[in-house]
C-alpha positions as CSV (number, residue, x, y, z in Angstrom):
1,X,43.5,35.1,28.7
2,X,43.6,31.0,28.3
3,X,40.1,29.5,28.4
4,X,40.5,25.7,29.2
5,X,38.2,23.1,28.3
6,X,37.8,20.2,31.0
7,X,38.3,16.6,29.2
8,X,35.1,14.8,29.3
9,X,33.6,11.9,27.2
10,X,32.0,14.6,24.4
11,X,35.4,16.2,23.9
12,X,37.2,12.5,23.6
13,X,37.5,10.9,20.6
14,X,34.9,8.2,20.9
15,X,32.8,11.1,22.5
16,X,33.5,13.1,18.9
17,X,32.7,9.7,16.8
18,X,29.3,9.5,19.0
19,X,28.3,13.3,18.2
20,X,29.2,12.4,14.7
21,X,27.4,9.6,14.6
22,X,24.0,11.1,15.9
23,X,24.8,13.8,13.5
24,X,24.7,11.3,10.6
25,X,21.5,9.4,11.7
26,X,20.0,12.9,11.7
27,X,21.0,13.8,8.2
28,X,20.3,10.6,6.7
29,X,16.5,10.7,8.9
30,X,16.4,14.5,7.5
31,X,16.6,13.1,3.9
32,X,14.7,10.5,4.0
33,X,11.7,11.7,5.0
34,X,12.4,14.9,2.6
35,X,12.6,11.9,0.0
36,X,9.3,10.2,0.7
37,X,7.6,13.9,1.7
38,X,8.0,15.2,-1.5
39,X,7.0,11.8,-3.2
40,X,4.0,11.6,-1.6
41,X,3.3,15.4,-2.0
42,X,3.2,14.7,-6.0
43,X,1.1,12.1,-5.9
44,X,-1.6,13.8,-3.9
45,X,-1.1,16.7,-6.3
46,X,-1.3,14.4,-9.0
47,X,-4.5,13.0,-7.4
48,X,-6.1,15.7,-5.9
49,X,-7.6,17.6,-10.3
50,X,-9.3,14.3,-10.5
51,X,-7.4,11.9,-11.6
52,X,-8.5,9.1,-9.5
53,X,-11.5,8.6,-11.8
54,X,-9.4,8.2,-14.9
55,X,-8.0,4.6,-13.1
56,X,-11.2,2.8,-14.6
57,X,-11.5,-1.1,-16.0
58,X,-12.6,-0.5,-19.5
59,X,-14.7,-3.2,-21.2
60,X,-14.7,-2.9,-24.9
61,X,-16.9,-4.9,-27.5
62,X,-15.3,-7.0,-30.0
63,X,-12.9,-4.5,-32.6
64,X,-14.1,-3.7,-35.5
65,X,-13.2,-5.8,-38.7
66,X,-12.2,-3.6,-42.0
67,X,-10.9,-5.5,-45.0
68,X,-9.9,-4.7,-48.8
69,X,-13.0,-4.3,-50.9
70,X,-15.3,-4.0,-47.9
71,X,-18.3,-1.6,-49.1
72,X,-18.1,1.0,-46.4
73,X,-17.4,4.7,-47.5
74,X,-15.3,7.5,-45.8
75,X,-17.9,9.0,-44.3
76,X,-19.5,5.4,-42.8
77,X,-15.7,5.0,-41.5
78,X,-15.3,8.8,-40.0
79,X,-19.3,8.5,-38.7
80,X,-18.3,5.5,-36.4
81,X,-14.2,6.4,-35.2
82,X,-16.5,9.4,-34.1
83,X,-19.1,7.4,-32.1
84,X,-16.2,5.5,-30.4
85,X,-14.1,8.4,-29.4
86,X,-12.5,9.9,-31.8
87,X,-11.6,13.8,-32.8
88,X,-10.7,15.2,-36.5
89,X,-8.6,17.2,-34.7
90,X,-5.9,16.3,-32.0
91,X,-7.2,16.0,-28.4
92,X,-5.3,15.0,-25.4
93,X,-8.6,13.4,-24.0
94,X,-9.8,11.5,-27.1
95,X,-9.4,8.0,-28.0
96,X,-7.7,8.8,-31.0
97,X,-7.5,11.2,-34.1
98,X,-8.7,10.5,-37.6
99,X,-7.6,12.7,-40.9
100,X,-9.2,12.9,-43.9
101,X,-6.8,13.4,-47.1
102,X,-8.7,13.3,-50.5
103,X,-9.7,9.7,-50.5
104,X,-7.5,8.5,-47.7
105,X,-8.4,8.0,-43.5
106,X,-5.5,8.5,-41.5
107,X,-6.2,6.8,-38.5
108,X,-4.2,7.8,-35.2
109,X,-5.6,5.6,-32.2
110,X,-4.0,7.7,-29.1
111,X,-2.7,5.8,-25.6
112,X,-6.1,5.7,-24.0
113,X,-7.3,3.9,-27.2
114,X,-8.0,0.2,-26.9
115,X,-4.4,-0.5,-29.1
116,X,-2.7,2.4,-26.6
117,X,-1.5,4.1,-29.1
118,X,-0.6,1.2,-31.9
119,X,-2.4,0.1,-34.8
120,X,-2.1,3.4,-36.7
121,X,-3.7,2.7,-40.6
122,X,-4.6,4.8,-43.6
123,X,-7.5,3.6,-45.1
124,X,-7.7,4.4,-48.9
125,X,-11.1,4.6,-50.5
126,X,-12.5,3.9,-53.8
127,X,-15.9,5.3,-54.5
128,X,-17.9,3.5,-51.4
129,X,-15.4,0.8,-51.1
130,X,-12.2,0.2,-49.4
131,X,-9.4,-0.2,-51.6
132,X,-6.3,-0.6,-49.6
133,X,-5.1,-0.5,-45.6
134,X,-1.8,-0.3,-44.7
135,X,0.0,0.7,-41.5
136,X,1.2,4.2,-41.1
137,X,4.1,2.8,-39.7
138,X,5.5,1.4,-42.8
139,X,4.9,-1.9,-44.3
140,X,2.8,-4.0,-46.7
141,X,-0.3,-3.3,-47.6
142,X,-2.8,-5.6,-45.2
143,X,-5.9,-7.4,-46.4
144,X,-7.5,-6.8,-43.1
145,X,-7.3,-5.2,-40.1
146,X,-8.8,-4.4,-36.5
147,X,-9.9,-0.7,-36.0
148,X,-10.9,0.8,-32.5
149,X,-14.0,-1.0,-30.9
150,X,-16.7,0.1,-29.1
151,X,-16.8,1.0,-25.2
152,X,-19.1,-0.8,-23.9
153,X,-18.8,0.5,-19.8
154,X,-16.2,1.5,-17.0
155,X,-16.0,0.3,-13.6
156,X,-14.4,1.2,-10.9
157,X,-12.5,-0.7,-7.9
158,X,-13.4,-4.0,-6.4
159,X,-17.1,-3.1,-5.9
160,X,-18.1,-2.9,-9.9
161,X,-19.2,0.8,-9.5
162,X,-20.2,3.2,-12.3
163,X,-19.0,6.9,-11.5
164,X,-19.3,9.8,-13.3
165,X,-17.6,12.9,-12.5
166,X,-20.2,15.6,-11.8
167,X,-19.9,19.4,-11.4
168,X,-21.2,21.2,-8.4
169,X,-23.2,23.3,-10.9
170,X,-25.0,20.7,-12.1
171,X,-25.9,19.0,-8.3
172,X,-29.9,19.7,-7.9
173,X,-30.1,22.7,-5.5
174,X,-32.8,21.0,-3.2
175,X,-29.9,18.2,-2.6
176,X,-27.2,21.0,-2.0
177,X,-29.8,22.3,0.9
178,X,-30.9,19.0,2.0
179,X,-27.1,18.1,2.7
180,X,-25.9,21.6,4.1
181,X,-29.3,21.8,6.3
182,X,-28.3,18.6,7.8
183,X,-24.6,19.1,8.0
184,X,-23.4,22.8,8.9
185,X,-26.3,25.8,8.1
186,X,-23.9,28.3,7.9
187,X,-21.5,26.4,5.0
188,X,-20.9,29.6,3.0
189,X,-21.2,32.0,6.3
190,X,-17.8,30.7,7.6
191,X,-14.0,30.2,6.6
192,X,-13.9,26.5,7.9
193,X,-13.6,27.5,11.6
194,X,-16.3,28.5,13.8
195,X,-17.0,29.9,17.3
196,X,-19.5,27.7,19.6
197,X,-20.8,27.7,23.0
198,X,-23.3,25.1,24.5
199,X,-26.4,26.6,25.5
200,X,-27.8,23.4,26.7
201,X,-25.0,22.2,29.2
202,X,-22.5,24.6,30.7
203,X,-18.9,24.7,29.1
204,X,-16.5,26.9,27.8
205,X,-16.6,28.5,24.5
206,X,-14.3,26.8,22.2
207,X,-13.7,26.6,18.3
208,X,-14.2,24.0,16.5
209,X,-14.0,22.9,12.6
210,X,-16.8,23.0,10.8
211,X,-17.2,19.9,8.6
212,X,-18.4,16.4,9.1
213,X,-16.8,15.2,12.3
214,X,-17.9,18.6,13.7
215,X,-20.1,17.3,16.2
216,X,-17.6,15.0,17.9
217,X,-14.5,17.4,17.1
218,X,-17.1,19.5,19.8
219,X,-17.4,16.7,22.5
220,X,-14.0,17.4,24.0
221,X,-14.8,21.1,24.6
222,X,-18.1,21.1,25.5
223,X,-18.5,18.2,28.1
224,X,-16.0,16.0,30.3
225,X,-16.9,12.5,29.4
226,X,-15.8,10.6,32.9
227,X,-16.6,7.0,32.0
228,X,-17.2,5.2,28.7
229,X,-20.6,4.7,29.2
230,X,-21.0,8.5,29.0
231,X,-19.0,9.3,26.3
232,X,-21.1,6.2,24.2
233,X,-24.2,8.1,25.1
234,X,-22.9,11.2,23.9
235,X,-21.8,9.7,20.4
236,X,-25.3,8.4,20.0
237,X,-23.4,4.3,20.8
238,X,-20.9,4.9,18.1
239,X,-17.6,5.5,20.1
240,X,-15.3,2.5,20.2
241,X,-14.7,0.5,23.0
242,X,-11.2,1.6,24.7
């Protein structure tokens, strides 16, 4: 049994070169939005722990001055890299790290420091004096030097805020009732989704996500807006003009 296939353009040669051309813009399509898919999917991971508050503007106060024969002590040193940041022991989150060796300061300023993770000095001590500083790096001994200064505020974006990262454990509960009251009742009754029906105007029972665009996720199902002037009234005048 012969099975014979009619010639046509797709079994022709510039028919073939056509097929294998749409099969190449397909691939090539295919991997480029695997590309910038799986790009994008990182950064929103990266994002989404709370990283967006770390991108702060940082204004420090003048550094810190330390010079040979100063009369400042170890612990007058250790007392303030503590009330600028620093840890005596290593901290991924800290400014920096400080060691204290008999009558030496190591200081370690990390990359969230002011010097992002330069200026590294041990600062030897005689008595309540500063005898010598001199860069763990290697190197001469220096007669003074610039230690980590003081934070004075962060703000964030173009509108000069202040933000602080709070924990829902530590939100007032009168605010966490005020907002749920006035948003969605039945917050922690629900798995996102919920099952309404309009008592008020006859429609069909629909589900609809329960969150802040609720109420006009619900317009569609509940009533048949047939002009714009209805539909404006139903969004209480905040619908867009078509």
């Amino acid at each position: 049994m012969r099975i014979r296939i009619r010639q046509g353009f797709f079994t022709s040669k510039i028919g073939l070169a056509f097929l294998g051309t749409i099969f190449g813009l397909f691939l090539v399509a295919g991997g480029v939005f695997t590309y910038y898919y799986v790009k994008y999917a990182r950064m929103i991971d990266a994002r989404l722990p709370g990283n967006v508050l770390q991108n702060t503007t940082q204004i420090f106060s003048a550094p810190e001055h330390i010079s040979a024969g100063q009369a400042w002590g170890p612990e007058d040193l250790t007392a303030y890299l503590t009330r600028v940041g620093y840890r005596p022991i290593q901290d991924e989150n800290a400014i920096g790290q400080f060691t204290v060796r008999e009558n030496t300061v190591d200081i370690r300023p990390s990359k969230l420091s002011y010097f992002a993770g330069s200026n590294a000095l041990a600062v030897q001590f005689r008595g309540k004096s500063i005898r010598s500083i001199k860069p763990l790096s290697g190197g001469t001994d220096l007669d003074t030097a610039e230690i980590e200064p003081e934070l004075i505020t962060n703000l964030f974006d173009s509108a000069r805020e202040k933000r602080r990262p709070v924990g829902y454990e530590d939100l007032p509960v009168m605010l966490v009732d005020a907002i749920l009251s006035a948003e969605d009742k039945r917050f922690f009754e629900h798995g996102g989704l919920t099952s309404s029906a309009s008592r008020e105007r006859r429609g069909p029972t629909c589900v609809t996500p329960a969150s802040i665009t609720r109420a006009r996720a619900q317009l569609p199902c509940r009533w048949r807006a047939r002009s714009f002037s209805r539909l404006n009234a139903i969004g209480g005048g905040r619908w867009p003009k078509p």
